[in-house]
DRENKOL-724374 format. One record per atom (N, C-alpha, C, O, CB): x, y, z. Coordinates in steps of 0.1 Angstrom, whole numbers, padded with zeros to 4 digits, always signed. Glycine has a CB too. Layout:
XYZ;...
***
This chain:
+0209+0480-0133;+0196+0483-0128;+0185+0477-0136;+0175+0473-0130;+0194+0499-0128;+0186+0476-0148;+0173+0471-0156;+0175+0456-0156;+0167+0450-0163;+0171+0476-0171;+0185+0449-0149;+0184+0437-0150;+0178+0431-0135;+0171+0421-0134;+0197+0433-0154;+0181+0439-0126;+0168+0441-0113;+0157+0442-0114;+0149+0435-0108;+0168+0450-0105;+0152+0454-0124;+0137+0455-0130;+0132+0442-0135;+0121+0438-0132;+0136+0466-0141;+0143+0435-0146;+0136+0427-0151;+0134+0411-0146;+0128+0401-0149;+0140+0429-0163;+0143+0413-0135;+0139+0401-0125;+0129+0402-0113;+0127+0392-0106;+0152+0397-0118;+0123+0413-0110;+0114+0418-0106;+0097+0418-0108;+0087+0417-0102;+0120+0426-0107;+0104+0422-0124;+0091+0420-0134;+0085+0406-0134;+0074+0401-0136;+0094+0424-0150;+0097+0400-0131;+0097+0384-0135;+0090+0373-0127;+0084+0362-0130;+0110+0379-0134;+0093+0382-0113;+0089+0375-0099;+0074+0378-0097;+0064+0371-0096;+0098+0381-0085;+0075+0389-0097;+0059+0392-0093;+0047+0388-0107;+0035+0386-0106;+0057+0412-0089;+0056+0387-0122;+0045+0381-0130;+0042+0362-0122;+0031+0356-0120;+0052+0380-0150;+0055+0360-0121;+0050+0344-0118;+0039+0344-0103;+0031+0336-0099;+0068+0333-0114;+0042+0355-0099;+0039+0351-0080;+0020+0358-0087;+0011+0355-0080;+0054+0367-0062;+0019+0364-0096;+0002+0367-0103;-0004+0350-0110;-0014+0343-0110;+0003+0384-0120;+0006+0350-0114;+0003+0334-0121;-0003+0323-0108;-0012+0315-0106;+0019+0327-0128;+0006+0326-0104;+0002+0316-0091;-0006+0316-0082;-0010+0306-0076;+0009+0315-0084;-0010+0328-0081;-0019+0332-0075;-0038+0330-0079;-0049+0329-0073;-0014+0345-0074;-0031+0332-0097;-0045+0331-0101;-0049+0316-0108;-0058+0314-0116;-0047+0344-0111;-0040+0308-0105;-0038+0293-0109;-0053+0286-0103;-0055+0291-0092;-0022+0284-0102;-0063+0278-0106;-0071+0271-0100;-0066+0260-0095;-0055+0257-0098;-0081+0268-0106;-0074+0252-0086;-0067+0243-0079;-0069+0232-0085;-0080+0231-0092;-0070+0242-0064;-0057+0218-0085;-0057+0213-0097;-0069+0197-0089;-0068+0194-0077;-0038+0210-0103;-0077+0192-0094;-0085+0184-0089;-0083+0171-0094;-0079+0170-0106;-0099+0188-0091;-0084+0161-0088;-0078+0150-0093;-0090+0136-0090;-0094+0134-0078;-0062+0148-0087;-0095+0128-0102;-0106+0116-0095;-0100+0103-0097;-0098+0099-0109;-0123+0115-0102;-0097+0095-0085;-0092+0087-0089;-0103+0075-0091;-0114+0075-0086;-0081+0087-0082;-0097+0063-0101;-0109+0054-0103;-0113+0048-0093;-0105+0052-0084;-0109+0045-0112;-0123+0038-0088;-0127+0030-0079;-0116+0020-0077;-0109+0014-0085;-0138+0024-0082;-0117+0020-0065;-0104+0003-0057;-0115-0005-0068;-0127-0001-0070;-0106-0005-0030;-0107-0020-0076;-0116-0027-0081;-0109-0040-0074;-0117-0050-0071;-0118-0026-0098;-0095-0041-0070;-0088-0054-0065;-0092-0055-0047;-0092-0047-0038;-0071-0052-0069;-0094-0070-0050;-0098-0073-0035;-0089-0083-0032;-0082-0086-0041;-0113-0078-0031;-0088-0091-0020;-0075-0098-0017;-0088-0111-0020;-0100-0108-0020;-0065-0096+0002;-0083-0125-0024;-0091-0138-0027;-0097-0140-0013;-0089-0142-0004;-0082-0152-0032;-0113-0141-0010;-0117-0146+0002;-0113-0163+0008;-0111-0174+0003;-0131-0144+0001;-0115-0157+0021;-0111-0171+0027;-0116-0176+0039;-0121-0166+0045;-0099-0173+0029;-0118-0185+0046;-0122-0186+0057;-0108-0186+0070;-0109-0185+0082;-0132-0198+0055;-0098-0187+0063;-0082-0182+0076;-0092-0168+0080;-0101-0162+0075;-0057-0175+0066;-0082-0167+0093;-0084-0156+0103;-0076-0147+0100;-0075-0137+0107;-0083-0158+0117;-0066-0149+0087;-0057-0140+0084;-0066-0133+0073;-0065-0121+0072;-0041-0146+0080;-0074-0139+0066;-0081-0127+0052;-0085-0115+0060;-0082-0104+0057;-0097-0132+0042;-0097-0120+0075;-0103-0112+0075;-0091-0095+0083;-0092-0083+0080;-0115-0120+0082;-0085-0101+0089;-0070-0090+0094;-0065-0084+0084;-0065-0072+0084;-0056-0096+0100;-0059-0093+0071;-0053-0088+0057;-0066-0081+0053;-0063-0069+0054;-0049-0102+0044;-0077-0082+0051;-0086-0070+0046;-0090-0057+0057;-0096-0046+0055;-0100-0077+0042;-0085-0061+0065;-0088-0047+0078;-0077-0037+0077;-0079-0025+0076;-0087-0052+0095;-0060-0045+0077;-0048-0038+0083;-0043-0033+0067;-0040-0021+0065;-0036-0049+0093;-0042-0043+0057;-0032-0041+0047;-0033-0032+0036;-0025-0027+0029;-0030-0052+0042;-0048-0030+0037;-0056-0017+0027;-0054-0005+0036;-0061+0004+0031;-0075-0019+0025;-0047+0000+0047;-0044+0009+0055;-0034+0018+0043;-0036+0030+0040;-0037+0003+0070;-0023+0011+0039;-0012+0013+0033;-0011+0009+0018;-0002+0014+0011;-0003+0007+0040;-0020+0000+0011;-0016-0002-0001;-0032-0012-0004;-0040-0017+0004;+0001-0008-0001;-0034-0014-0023;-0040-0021-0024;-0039-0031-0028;-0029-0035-0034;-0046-0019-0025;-0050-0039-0025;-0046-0060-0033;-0037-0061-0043;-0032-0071-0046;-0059-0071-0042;-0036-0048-0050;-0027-0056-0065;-0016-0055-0063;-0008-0059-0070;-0026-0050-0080;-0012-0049-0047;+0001-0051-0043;+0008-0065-0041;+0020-0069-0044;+0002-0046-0032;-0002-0069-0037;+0000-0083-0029;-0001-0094-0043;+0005-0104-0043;-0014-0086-0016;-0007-0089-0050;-0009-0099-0062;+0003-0098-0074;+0003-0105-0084;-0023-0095-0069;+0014-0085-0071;+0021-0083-0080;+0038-0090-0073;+0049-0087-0078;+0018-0065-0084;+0035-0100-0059;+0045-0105-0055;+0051-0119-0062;+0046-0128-0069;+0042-0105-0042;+0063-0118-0058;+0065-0134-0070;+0054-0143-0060;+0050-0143-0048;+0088-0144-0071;+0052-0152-0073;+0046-0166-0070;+0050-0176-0060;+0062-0177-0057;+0047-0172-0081;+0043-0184-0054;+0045-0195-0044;+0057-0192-0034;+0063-0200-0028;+0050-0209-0053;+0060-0180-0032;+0067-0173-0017;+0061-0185-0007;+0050-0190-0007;+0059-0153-0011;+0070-0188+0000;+0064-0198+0016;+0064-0192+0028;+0071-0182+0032;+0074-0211+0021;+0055-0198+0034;+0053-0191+0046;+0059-0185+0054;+0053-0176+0061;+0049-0196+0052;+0075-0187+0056;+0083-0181+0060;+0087-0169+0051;+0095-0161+0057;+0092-0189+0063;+0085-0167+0040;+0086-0155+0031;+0079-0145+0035;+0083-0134+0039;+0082-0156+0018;+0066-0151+0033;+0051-0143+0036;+0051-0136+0047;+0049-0124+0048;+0038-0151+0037;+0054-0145+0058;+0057-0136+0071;+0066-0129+0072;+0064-0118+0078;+0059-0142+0082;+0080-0131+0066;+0089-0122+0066;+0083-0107+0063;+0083-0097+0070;+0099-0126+0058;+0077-0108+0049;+0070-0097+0040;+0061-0088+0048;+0063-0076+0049;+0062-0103+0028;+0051-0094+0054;+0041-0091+0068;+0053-0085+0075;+0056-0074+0070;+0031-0106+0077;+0062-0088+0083;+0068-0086+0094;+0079-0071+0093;+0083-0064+0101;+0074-0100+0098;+0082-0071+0078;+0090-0058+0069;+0077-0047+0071;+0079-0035+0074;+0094-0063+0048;+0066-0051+0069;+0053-0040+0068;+0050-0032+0082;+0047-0020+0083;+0037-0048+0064;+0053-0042+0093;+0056-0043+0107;+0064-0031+0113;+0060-0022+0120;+0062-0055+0110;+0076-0034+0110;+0090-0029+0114;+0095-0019+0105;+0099-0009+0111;+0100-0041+0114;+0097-0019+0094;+0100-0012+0086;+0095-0001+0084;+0100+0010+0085;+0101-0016+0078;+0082-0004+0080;+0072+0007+0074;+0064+0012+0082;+0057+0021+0079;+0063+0003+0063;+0062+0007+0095;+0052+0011+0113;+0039+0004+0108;+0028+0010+0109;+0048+0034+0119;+0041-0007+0103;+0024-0011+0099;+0015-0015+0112;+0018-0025+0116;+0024-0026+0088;+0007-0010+0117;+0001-0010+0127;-0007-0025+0132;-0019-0027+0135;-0005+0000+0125;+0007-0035+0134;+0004-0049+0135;+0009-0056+0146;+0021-0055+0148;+0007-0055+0125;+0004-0063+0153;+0005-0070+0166;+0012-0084+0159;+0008-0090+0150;-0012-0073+0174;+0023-0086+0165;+0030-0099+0159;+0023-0110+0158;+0026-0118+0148;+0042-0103+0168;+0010-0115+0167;-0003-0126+0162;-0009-0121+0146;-0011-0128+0136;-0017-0125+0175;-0010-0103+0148;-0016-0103+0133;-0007-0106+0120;-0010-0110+0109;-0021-0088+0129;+0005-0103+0126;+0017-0107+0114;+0019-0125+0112;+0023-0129+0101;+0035-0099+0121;+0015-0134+0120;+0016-0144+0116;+0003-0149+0110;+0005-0157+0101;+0022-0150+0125;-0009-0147+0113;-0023-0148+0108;-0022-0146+0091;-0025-0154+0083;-0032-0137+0115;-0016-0129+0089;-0017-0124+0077;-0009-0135+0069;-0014-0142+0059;-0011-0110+0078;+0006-0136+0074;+0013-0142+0067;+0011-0162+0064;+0018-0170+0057;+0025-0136+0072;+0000-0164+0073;-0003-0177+0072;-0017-0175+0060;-0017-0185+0053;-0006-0185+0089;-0025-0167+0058;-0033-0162+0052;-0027-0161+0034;-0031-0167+0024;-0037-0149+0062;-0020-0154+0035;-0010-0155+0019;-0003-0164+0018;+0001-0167+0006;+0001-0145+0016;+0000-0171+0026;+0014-0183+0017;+0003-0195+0018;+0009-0205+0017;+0034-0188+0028;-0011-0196+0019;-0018-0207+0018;-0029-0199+0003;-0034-0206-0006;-0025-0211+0035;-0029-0185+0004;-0038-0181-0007;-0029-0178-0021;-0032-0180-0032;-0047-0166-0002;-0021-0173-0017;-0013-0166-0026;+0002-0173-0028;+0009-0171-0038;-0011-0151-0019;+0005-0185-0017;+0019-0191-0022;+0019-0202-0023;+0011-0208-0030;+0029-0190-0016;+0031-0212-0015;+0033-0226-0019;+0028-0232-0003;+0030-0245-0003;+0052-0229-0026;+0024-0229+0006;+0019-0233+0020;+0005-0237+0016;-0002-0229+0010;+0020-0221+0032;+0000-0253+0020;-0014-0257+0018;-0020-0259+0029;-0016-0265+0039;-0016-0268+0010;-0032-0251+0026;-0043-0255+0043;-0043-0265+0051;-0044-0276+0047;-0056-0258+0042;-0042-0262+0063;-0042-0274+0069;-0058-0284+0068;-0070-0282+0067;-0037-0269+0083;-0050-0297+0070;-0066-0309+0070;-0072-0306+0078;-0067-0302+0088;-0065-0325+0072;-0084-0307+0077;-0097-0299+0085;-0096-0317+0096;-0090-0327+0091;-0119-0293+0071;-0102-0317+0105;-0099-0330+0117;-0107-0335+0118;-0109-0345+0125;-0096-0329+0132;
***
């Protein structure tokens, strides 16, 4: 019987604790990372869609010189995998947008 009492005692001290806990508040710092501007039609999509889900240091913390077929793959995993809310034109834009900013794919010659 006193080991009911003292699980008792136990519950309702924690369930007062909890009750009288303040709520915990949290500030997080300012976004400071931005994706490198560009004039592709993929920055301006990559700055609309890809900050939905994560920020630039994501993208900046990928291995180096990935190729365009990487890039898109990576875009197209964000797609499919994760429900990234992207139209298969935005997935190739984006990913032509990084493997020319961010990998081993060079702009094309202006005509």
């Amino acid at each position: 019987m006193n080991y009911v009492k003292t699980m008792l005692a136990g519950v309702l001290l924690g369930a007062a604790a909890i009750a009288s806990a303040a709520p915990l508040s949290i500030t997080l710092p300012q976004e400071t990372a931005q994706l490198k501007p560009s004039t592709h039609p993929g920055y301006v999509v990559a700055t609309q869609m890809c900050a939905i889900c994560h920020s630039a240091d994501y993208i900046n913390q990928q291995p180096g010189k990935m190729s365009l077929t990487q890039w898109t793959a990576e875009v197209a995993k964000m797609q499919h995998a994760y429900g990234a809310p992207l139209s298969d034109d935005q997935v190739k834009q984006i990913g032509e947008y990084l493997a020319i900013t961010y990998g081993s794919e060079k702009p094309a010659a202006a005509p």
